[in-house]
N, C-alpha and C positions, 0 to 999 in steps of 0.2 A: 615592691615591684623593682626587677632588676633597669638597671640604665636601659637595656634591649629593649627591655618591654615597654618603659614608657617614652620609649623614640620611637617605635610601632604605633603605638597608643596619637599620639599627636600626628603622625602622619598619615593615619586613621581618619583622624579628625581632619584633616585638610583637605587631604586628596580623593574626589569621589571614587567609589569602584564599584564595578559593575559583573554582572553573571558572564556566562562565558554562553548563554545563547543569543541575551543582549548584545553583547560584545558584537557574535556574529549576524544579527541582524542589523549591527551600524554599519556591519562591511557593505551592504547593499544599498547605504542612506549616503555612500562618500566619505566615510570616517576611515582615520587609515590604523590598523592594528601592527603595533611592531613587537616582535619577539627577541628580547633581551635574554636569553640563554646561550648559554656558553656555545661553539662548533660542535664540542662532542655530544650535547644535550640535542641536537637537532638534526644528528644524524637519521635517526630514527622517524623524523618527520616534523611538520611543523604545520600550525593552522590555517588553513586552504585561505590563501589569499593575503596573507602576513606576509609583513618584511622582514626578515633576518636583519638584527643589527645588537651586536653584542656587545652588555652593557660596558663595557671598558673604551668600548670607543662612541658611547650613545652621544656624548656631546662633543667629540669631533666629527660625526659625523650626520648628525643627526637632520641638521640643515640643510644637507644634500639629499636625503630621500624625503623630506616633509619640510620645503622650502616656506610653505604659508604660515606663518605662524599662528592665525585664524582656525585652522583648519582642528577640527576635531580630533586628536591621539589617543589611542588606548595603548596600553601596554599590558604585556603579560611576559608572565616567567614560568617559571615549574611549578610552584605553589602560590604565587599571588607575593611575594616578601620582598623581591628583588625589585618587583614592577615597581611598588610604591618610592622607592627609590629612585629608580628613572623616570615616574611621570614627575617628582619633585625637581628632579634636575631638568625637564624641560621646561616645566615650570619659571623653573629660575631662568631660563632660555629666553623666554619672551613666547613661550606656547602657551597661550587659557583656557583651554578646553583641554584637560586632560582628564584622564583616569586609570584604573589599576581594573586587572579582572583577577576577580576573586577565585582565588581554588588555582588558577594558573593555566597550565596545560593539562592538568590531570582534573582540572574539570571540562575541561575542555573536550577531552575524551572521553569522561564519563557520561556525558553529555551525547555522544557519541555523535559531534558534532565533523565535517568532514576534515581530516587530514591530508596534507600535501607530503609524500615520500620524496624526498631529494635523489633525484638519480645521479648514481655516479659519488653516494654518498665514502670518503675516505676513509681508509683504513687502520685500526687504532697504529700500525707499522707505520704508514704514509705520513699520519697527523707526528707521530714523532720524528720523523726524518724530517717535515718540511714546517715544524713547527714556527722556525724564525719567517716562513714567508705568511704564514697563518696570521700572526701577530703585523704583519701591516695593512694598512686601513685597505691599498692602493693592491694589494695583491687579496689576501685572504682567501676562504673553502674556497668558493667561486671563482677566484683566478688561478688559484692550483689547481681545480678539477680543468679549468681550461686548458692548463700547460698539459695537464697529463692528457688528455684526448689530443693534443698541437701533432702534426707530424712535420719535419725539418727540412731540407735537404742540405748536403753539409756535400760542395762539392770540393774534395781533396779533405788527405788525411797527413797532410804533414805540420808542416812549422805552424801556420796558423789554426789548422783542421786541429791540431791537438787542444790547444788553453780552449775552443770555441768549443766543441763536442762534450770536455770533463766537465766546464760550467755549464752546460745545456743539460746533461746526463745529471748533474748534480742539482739545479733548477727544477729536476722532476718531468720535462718536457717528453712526452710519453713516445714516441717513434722519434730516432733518428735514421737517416737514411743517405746512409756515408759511399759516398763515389768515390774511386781511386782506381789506378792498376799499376799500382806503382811497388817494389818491395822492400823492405825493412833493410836501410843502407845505414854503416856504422858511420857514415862523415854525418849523417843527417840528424843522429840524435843528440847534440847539443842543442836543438830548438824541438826536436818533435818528441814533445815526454809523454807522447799517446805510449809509444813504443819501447822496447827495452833488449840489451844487447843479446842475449838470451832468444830473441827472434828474428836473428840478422837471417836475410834472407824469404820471409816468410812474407805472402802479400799484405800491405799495409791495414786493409779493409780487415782482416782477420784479428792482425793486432789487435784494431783498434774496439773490435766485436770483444773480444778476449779482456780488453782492459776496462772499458766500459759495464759489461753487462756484472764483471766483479764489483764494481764502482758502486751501482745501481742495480741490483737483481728485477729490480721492478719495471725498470723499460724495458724497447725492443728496439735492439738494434739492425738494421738489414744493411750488410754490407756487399756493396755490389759493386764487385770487381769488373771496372770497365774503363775506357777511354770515352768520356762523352763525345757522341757528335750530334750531326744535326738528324741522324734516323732514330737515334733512341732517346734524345734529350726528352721529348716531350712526352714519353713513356715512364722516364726516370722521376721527372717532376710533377706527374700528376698524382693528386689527392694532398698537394702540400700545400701546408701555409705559409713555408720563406723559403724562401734559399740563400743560404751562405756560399756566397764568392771566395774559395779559401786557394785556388790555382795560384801558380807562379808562372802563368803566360798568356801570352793576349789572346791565341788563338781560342782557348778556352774561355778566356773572360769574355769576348765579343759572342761566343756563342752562350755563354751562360746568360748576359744582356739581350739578347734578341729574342730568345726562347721565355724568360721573363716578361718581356713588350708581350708577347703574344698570347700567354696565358693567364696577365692581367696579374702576377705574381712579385713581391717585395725581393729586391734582389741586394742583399748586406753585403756589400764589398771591402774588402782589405787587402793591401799591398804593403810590403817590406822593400829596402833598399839598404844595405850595410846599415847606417846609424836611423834612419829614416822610414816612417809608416804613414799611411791614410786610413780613414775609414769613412765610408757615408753610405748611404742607403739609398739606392735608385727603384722608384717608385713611382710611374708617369699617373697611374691609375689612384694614388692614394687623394680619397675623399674629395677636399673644395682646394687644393693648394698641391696642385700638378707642380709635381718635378721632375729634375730633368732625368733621362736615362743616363748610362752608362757612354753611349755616343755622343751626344749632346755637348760634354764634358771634352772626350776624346774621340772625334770623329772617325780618327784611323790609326792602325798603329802604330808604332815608331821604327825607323830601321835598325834590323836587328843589334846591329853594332852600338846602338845608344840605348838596348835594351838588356843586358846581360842578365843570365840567371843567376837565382844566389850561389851555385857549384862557381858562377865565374866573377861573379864578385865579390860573393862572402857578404855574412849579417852576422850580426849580433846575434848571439841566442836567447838570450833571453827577449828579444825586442817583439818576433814575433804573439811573447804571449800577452803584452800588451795590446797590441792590436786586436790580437784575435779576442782578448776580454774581453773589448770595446765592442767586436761586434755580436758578441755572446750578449753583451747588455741591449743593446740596439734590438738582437734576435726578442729577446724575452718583452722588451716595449712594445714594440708588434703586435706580438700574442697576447699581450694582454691589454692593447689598447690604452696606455699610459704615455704621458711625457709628453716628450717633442721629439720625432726620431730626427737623422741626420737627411733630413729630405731637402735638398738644394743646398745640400751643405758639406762642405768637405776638410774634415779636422785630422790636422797634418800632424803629425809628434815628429821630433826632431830630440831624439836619446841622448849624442852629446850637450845641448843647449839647458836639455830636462825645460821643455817648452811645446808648448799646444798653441796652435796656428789655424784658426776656424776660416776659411776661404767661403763665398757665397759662387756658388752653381747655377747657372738661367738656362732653362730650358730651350731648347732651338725649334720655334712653330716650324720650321721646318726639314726636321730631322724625318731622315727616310723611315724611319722606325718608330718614332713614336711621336712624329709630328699631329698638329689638328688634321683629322682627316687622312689622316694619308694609311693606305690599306698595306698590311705585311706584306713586306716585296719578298719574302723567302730567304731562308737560310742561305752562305755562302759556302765556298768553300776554304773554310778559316785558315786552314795550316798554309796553303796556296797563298791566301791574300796576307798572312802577315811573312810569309818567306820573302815574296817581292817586296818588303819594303826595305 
């Protein structure tokens, strides 16, 4: 008898196992079945009412979908070989009711017992491009198929709109829906590497369609050449799940912030300043731990004179692709419901110090906007209110 066979043979002997009708009549008695097969083994489907959790991560994760350790566990694989393996390592966990189902999934089906189809299941192309996010416990199929359904709004396609769009578009994130009306200026491509000298001239949004969908053939990019305001904003942002703050002006920002308050929408914000960035997340609506908007923070604008653009005071180029990382990370936390995003929080980089500066954010109970209580007072007229300051 080879070593295989008789470490099968003993684990045999240890570990009860059970039919795969059995199996499916313990799903009815509160016994929970988990499927130990690989992602690409379970494209195909999996046993109606099974957990996916694939054995490379069964004991990191296993305590998170079957926290009793009381409670009853079956497991199954393809043929029944693999299981006996993962009920042993539950086993070893502190589980005592385990077992193995015999024959695996192909008795399972022979059985012609009912199968669960995964919608939205990935594509042998997809599973290799986004293999490295496959392989985390915190992402895996499930949180890729979510990116890939996510749609974005990505307002401005420049210094920050570029690093945030290639790592969104590269993330898999299925729609972005890139606002700009702005055109491909040779001073601006030292920070904006959406774009290339080769389309000087040409509207941003097209570039950035252009460089993108080469990037990723498998998303969809909608580039909508516009100038937001308060009549299309809330046409432009609906059906999305974030929106990226990527403007260089208040008028925009305050309106990107309001429109957000009112559609109950995650609004990732970033700002540059020659050696200097922010980033945080304004989300009054997120879950039990309301934070503040974008007013809250900044009630009004600054006068123009203490606000200059980058044309008039010059940035770093590379600074904005830090920032915009930052909020390409933040973006994808969101979607996929991980972390801690930057909600009441406001973390400053300072490029010559090579220094991170975390500020805390209090929301204002009495902000016109997103105060307790207090109903949408309406859009302003932004370019008007930040000229007079």
């Amino acid at each position: 008898m080879s070593a295989r066979q008789q470490r099968l043979a003993e684990l045999r002997r240890a570990i009860p196992e059970v039919g795969a009708e059995e199996a499916f009549a313990a799903l009815g008695e509160g016994c929970v079945l988990v499927d130990v097969r690989e992602p690409d083994e379970v494209a195909a489907g999996l046993p109606a009412g099974a957990i996916h959790l694939a054995r490379g991560f069964l004991e990191l994760r296993l305590e998170e979908v079957v926290p009793d350790p009381e409670r009853r566990v079956l497991f199954l694989c393809a043929s029944g070989v693999r299981s006996l393996f993962a009920a042993e390592a539950a086993r070893l966990l502190g589980y005592r009711a385990v077992a193995s189902v015999v024959g695996g999934f192909e008795a399972w089906r022979r059985a012609g017992l009912p199968v669960a189809t995964r919608a939205g299941a990935l594509s042998p192309e997809q599973r290799e491009r986004y293999a490295r996010h496959l392989a985390i416990p915190e992402v895996g199929e499930d949180g890729q198929r979510k990116l890939l359904e996510s749609t974005v709004a990505l307002v401005g396609a420049g210094g920050l709109g570029s690093p945030v769009a290639l790592y969104l578009a590269a993330a898999g994130v299925g729609t972005l829906r890139i606002v700009d009306d702005d055109l491909v200026d040779r001073s601006n491509l030292q920070r904006q590497i959406l774009h290339a000298d080769d389309r000087i001239g040409q509207p941003t949004v097209d570039s950035a369609r252009r460089t993108l969908e080469a990037f990723d053939p498998g998303i969809r990019v909608a580039a909508r050449r516009l100038r937001l305001s308060p009549q299309n904003v809330e046409e432009v942002f609906d059906g999305c799940d974030v929106v990226v703050d990527g403007t260089d002006n208040f008028a925009t920002r305050y309106l990107v912030n309001d429109a957000c308050i009112k559609l109950g929408l995650p609004n990732v914000h970033g700002s540059v300043f020659r050696f200097e960035g922010q980033v945080s997340t304004f989300w009054p609506a997120y879950g039990g731990r309301r934070g503040p908007c974008y007013r809250c923070v900044f009630p009004s604008p600054p006068p123009r004179e203490l606000a200059p653009s980058c044309a008039e005071a010059g940035v770093l180029g590379v600074l904005p692709g830090v920032v915009g990382t930052l909020q390409a990370v933040e973006t994808l936390k969101l979607l996929l419901g991980i972390g801690d995003p930057l909600i009441g929080r406001l973390l400053c980089y300072d490029a010559l110090a090579g220094r991170f500066l975390e500020l805390e954010q209090r929301r204002d109970p009495d902000c016109a906007f997103c105060g307790d209580g207090k109903p949408f007072p309406g859009y302003a007229d932004y370019e008007v209110v930040c000229a007079t300051r």
